[in-house]
BAROSE-5950 format. One record per residue (C-alpha): x, y, z. Coordinates in steps of 0.25 Angstrom, whole numbers, padded with zeros to 4 digits, always signed. Layout:
<sites>
XYZ;...
</sites>
This chain:
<sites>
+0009-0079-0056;+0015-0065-0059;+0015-0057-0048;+0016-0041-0048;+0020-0038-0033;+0020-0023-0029;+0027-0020-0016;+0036-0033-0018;+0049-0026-0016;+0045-0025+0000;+0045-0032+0011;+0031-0043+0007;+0036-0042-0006;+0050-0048-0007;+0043-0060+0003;+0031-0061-0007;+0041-0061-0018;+0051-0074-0014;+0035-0080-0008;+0027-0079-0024;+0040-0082-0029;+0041-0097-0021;+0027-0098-0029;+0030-0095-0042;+0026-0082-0046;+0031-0072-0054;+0032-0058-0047;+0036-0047-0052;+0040-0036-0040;+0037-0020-0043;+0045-0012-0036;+0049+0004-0038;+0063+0000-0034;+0069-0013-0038;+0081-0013-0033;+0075-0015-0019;+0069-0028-0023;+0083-0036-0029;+0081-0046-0019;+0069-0053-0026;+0077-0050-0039;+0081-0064-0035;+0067-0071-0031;+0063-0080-0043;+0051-0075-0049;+0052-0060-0047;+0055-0048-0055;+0056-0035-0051;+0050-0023-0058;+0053-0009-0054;+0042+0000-0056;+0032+0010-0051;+0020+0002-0047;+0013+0015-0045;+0014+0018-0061;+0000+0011-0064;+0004+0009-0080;+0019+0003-0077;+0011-0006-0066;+0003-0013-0076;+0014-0012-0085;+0021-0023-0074;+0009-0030-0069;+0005-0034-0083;+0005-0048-0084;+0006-0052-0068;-0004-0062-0062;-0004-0054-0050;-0001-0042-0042;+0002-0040-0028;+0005-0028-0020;+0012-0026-0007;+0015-0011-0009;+0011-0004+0004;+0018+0006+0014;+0018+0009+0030;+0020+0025+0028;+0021+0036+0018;+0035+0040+0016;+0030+0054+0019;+0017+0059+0027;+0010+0059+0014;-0005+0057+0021;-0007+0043+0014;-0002+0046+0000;+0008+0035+0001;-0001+0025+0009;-0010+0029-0003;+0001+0027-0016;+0006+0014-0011;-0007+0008-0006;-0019+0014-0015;-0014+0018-0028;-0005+0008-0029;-0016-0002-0028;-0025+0005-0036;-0014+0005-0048;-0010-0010-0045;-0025-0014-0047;-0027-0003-0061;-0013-0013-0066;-0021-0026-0061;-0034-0025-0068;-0027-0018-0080;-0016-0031-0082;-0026-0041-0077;-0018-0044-0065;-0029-0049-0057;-0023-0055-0045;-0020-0043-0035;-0015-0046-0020;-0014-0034-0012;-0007-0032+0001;-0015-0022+0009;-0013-0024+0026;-0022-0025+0040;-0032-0015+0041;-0031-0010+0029;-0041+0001+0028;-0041+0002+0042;-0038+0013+0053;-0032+0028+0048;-0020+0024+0043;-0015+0028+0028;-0009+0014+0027;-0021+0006+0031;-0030+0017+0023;-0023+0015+0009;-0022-0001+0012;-0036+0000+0013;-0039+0006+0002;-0030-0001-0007;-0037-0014-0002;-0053-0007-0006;-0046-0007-0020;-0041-0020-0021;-0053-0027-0016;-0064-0017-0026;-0053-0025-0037;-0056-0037-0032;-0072-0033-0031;-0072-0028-0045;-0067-0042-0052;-0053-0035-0055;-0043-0042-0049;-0041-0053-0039;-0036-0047-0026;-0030-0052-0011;-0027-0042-0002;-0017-0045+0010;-0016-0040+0023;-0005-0042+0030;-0004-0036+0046;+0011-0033+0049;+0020-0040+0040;+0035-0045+0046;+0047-0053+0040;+0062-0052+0042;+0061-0039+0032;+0047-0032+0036;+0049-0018+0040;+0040-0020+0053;+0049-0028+0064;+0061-0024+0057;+0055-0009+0060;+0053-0012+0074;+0066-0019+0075;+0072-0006+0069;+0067+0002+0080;+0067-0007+0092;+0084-0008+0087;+0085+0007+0088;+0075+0012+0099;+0077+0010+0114;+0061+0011+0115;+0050+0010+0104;+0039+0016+0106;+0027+0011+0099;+0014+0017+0094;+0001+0008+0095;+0008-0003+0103;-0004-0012+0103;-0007-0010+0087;-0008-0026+0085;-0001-0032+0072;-0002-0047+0066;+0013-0048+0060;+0012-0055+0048;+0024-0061+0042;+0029-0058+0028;+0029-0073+0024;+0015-0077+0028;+0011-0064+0021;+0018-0066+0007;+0012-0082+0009;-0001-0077+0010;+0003-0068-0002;+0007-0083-0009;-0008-0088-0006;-0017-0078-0009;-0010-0075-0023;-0018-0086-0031;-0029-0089-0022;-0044-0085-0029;-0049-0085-0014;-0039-0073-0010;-0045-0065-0022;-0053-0055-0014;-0048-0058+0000;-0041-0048+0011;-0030-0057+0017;-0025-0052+0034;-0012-0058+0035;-0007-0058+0050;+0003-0066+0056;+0001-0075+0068;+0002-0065+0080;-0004-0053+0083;+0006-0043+0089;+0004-0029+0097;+0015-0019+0091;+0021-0017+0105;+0021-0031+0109;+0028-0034+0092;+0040-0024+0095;+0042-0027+0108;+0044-0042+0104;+0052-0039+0091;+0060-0031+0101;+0062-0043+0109;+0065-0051+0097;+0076-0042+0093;+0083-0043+0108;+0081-0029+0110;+0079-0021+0124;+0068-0010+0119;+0055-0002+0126;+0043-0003+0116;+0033+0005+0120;+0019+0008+0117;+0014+0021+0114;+0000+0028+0116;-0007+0032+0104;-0004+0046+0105;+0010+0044+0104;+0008+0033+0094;+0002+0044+0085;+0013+0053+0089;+0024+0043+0084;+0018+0041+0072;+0018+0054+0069;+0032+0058+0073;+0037+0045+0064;+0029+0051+0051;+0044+0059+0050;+0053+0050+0054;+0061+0042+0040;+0056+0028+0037;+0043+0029+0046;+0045+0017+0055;+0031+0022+0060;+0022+0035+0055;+0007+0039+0058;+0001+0030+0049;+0008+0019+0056;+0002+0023+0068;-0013+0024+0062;-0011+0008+0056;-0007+0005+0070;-0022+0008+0076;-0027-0006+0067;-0023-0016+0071;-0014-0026+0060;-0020-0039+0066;-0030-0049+0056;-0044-0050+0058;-0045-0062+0047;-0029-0069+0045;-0027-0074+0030;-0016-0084+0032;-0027-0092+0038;-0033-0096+0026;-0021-0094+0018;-0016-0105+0024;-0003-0099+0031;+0001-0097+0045;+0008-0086+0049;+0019-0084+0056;+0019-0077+0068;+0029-0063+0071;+0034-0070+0085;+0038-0083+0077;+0043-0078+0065;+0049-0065+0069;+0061-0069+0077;+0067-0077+0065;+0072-0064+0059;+0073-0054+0072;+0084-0061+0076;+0087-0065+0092;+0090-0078+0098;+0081-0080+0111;+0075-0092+0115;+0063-0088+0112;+0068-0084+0097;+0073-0096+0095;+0061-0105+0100;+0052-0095+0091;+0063-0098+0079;+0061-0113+0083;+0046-0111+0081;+0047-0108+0068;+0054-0118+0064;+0047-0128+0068;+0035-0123+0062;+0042-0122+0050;+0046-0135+0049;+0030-0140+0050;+0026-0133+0039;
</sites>
């Protein structure tokens, strides 16, 4: 197939790429800058074409003549306290323009990367994937295209921006304080997710279908940091903090540069990112649990990090 991915210069992405690329497909990556995509420059298969997905006529323009579209666009915060205009720009009226370029090319085959809870709770960021997921499926309802959406929990790999954002913080703070310590997640990894990605994309019984993707542990955020801490050999306090002061965090972090938490954040954390109905099931994948998988790549040399790195090369080797 030929394959439009939008978001593919990320951190799915460039998984998803090297992935579709092992099945033969064409993709073509749009990206805004592609200069920050060269590495799969040399993944066979893949062109990369730098433009503005948001221009709806160059975006039909570049998706003429592609099987498929899939779109990973999505962001954790506004740049700016923009009161969900960005959660808005990137999630909705992207989507709404990637599904006009569908139906006008006749690209009918759209999977859609939306995540836990979408539509849930008073978040922007759960808010806008919601509403970009009532779009996609009125699509499918319509008889216009032939949709999947995927909803991942929390994604992790060696390059995620999630333990290696704990990691940051634990290396540089002698106590982390942590707002909604019991907020539970269901880590998924990157490459069960982009296998799953490989499954559905020509499967008729997908068409239609809302895919939970969680990994094979469930995890509350204090227990997950103070593990990766552990993992990372380091002698940190993680504590808990009461809502109020959750609230209060998030809000004093809305001014600090690159965000590593905000108000938003705070307001996805009262939803829980656990499955109600797993997919890989009955896509036919097990997936990896963070405790088996993570320590792999966090580095360390315990007994216990090396029975775990045994583990998982045993399993390997039945597969």
């Amino acid at each position: 197939m030929r394959i439009l991915v939008l978001g593919g210069s990320g951190f799915v992405g460039s998984h998803l790429a090297r992935r579709l690329s092992q099945d033969g497909h064409e993709l073509t990556i749009a990206t805004r800058y592609a200069p920050g995509c060269r590495d799969l420059n040399v993944v066979p298969g893949v062109s990369i074409r730098q433009f503005d997905p948001y221009d709806g006529e160059e975006l039909v323009r570049q998706l003429d003549g592609h099987d498929a579209a899939i779109n990973l666009v999505g962001i954790l915060n506004e740049r700016i306290a923009g009161g969900g205009k960005g959660f808005r720009r990137a999630h909705v009226e992207l989507v709404e323009t990637l599904i006009n370029a569908c139906v006008r090319t006749g690209t009918r085959r759209l999977v859609h990367m939306s995540a836990l809870n979408a539509g849930q709770g008073e978040s922007h960021y759960l808010k806008t994937r919601g509403e970009a997921e009532n779009m996609v499926e009125e699509a499918f309802r319509q008889g216009s295209l032939d949709t999947t959406i995927m909803r991942p929990s929390t994604i992790f790999g060696p390059d995620d921006s999630f333990l290696n954002r704990f990691a940051s913080l634990l290396k540089v703070s002698p106590v982390l304080p942590l707002a909604r310590p019991r907020a539970r997640f269901a880590p998924v990894y990157v490459g069960d997710v982009v296998e799953a990605y490989a499954c559905v994309l020509e499967r008729p019984d997908s068409f239609g279908q809302v895919h939970e993707l969680c990994g094979g542990e469930e995890w509350a955020m204090i227990d997950l940091v103070r593990w990766l801490r552990d993992q990372l050999g380091l002698k940190r306090a993680v504590i808990g903090l009461p809502d109020a002061l959750g609230r209060a965090q998030g809000a004093v972090f809305d001014f600090v540069p690159g965000k590593p938490f905000s108000s938003d954040n705070y307001k996805s954390l009262l939803v829980d990112s656990v499955c109600t109905c797993n997919a890989f099931g009955e896509l036919g994948i097990e997936p990896w649990p963070m405790s088996e998988l993570a320590p792999t790549w966090l580095g360390g040399n315990t007994r216990q990090q090396r029975y775990q790195r045994y583990r998982r090369q045993a399993r390997r080797d039945r597969e």
